[in-house]
N, C-alpha and C positions, 0 to 999 in steps of 0.2 A: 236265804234271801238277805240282803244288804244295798246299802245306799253307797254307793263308791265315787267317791270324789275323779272327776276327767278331765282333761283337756280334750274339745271339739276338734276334727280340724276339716273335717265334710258331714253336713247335715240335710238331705234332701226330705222333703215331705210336701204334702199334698193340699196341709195345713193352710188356713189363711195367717195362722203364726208362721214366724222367723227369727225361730229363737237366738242363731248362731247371729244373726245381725243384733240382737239385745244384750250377750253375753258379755260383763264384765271379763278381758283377761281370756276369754272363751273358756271359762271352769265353769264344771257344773255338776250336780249330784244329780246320779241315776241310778233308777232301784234296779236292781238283777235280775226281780220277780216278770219285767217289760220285756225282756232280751227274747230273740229267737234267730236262728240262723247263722249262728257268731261265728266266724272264721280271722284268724292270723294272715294278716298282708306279709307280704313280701319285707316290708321296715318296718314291721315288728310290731304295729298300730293293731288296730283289733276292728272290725267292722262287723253290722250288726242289724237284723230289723228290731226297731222297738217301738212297742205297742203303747200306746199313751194311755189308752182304753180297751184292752182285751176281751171283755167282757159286751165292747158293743160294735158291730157286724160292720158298723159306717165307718168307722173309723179304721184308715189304709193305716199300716204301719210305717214310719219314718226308716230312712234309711242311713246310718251315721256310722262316722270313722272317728276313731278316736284314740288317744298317745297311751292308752292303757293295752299291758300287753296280755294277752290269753290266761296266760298262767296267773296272773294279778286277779282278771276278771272272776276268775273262775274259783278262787279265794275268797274273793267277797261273798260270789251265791252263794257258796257250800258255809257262808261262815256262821256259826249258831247263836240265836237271839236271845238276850237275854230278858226281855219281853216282846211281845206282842204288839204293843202301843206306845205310841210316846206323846209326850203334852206339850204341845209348842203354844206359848204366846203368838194371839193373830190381831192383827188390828182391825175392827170393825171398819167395813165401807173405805178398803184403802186408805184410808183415814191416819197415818203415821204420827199426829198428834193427839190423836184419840188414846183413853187407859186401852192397853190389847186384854184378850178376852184367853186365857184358860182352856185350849181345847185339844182333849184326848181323839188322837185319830190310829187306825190300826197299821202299822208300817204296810201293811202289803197292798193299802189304798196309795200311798204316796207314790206319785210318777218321777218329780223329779222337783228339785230345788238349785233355783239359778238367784245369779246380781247380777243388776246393770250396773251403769257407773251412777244414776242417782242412790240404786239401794246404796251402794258401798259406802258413798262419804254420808249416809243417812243411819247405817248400820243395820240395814233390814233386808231382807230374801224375799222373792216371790218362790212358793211352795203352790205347785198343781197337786191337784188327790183329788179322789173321786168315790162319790158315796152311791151305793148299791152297782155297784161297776160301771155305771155310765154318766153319773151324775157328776162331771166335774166341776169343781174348785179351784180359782186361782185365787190365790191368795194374799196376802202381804204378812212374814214373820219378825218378830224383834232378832237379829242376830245372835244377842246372848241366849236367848234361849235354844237356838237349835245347838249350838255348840253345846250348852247344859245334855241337853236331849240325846247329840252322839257320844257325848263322853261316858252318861249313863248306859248309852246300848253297848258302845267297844269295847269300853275299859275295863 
């Protein structure tokens, strides 16, 4: 299981979100743990259904292409943890001037972590995760911390 950094380049869902219209750059981190049905195109892209919510029956899977090629993909799932959890700084109530809060979450809740262009020049991610498998979170994180947070899980 891993978070791997992508470039979007088709994103269909069912969703009232539209994430690929919000994404800074169209980069985005996606956990491995979401993926099912993954196949290599023809230009080397990698497409895929991914589950936002696995765990709950409503929720259709998204359908997405994306500049990560198979063999790449397929290195991040297989790649081994070196914990369980990680603790990212969140800011209460979207609230980007607020102190952010200290909060342990289990990597295989984490769906996905995006920027628009206000996070970017603000320095902060929105992070989806979801508690007891249906119960999602979106979030607002400090930047430095998920950087702190992947460097501890990769390196």
């Amino acid at each position: 299981m891993g978070l791997f950094l992508t470039t979007i380049t088709d994103w269909t869902t069912k969703r009232q979100e539209k994430y690929q219209k919000l994404l800074y750059l169209n980069y985005i981190l996606l956990n491995t743990n979401r993926l099912c049905d993954i196949r290599e195109t023809t230009d080397g892209h990698t497409e895929f259904l991914f589950h936002q919510a696995p765990d709950d029956r409503r929720c259709s899977p998204d359908h997405i292409t994306c500049g990560t090629s198979l063999a790449v993909l397929r290195g991040w799932h297989d790649a081994a943890e070196t914990s369980k959890f990680g603790t990212f700084d969140i800011f209460p109530a979207y609230d980007i001037t607020a102190t952010p809060v200290a909060t342990t979450i289990e990597w295989e809740n984490v769906a996905m972590i995006y920027q628009t262009r206000n996070d970017w020049t603000n320095n902060v991610c929105h992070m989806i995760y979801y508690l007891d498998g249906w119960k999602r979170r979106n979030v607002i994180i400090d930047e430095n911390s998920l950087l702190h947070v992947l460097a501890e899980e990769y390196v």
